[in-house]
N, C-alpha and C positions, 0 to 999 in steps of 0.2 A: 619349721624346726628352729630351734633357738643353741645358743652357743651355751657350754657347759662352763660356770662360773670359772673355769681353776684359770690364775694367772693371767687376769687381765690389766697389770699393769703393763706398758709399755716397753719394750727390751730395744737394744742396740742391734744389728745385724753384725755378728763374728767377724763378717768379711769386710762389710763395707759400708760399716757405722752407719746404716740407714733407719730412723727409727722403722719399728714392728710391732705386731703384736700376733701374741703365738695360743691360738684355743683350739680345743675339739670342737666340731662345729656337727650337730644334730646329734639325734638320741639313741638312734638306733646302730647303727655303723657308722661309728664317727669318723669326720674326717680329720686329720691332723693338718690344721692351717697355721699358714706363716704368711700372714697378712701386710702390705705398705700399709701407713697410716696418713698419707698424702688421698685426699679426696679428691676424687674422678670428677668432669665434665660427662653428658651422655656423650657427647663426641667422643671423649679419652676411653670409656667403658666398651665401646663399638672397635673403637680401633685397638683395645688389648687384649679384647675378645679371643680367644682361643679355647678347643678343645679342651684341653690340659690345663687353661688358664682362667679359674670363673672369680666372676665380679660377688662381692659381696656386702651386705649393707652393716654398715658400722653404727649402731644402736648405743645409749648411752642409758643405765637404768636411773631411776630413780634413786639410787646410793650413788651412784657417779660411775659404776663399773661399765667398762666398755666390752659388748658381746656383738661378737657377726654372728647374721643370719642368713640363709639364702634368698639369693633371689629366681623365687618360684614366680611359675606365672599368674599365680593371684597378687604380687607384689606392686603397689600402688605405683602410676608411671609418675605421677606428682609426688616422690617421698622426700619430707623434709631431712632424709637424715642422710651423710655422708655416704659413698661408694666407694670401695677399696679393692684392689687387687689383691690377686698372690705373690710373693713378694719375689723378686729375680734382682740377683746384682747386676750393677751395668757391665758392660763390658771392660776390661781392665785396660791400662795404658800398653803399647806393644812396647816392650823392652828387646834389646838384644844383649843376645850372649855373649859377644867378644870386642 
């Protein structure tokens, strides 16, 4: 499944100025992804691995527009193209109140 062209330029994160990129991703029930644009090691894709958290391959078409794809298990293990997660702010500084 391929990512749906809308809004692939690049965005800031609201919270935590992280670059992004924000697409529906597949055709049929899409999903609404809020992508880092920092590419993975398969070390770093193994250890951010979660449930709730899937790795996705950052594709560049032939116009320059950048679309994630999943990664299914026919997904080539030698793929030359970047790996991305979904995007989470870090944890904030601890502040106190008084």
């Amino acid at each position: 499944m391929t990512a749906r062209p809308r809004d692939t330029s690049p965005q800031r994160c609201p919270a935590c100025r992280a670059p992004i990129l924000r697409q529906l991703v597949g055709d049929r029930a899409a999903l609404n992804v809020t992508a880092d644009l920092t590419p993975l090691t398969p070390d770093q894709q193994q250890e951010l691995r979660e449930p709730n958290r899937l790795i996705w391959c950052l594709r560049t078409t032939q116009l320059g527009h950048r679309r994630l794809t999943w990664l299914d298990p026919w997904h080539p293990p030698d793929c030359p193209h970047p790996h991305v997660t979904e995007h989470r702010c870090p944890p904030a500084d601890p502040t106190t109140l008084f």
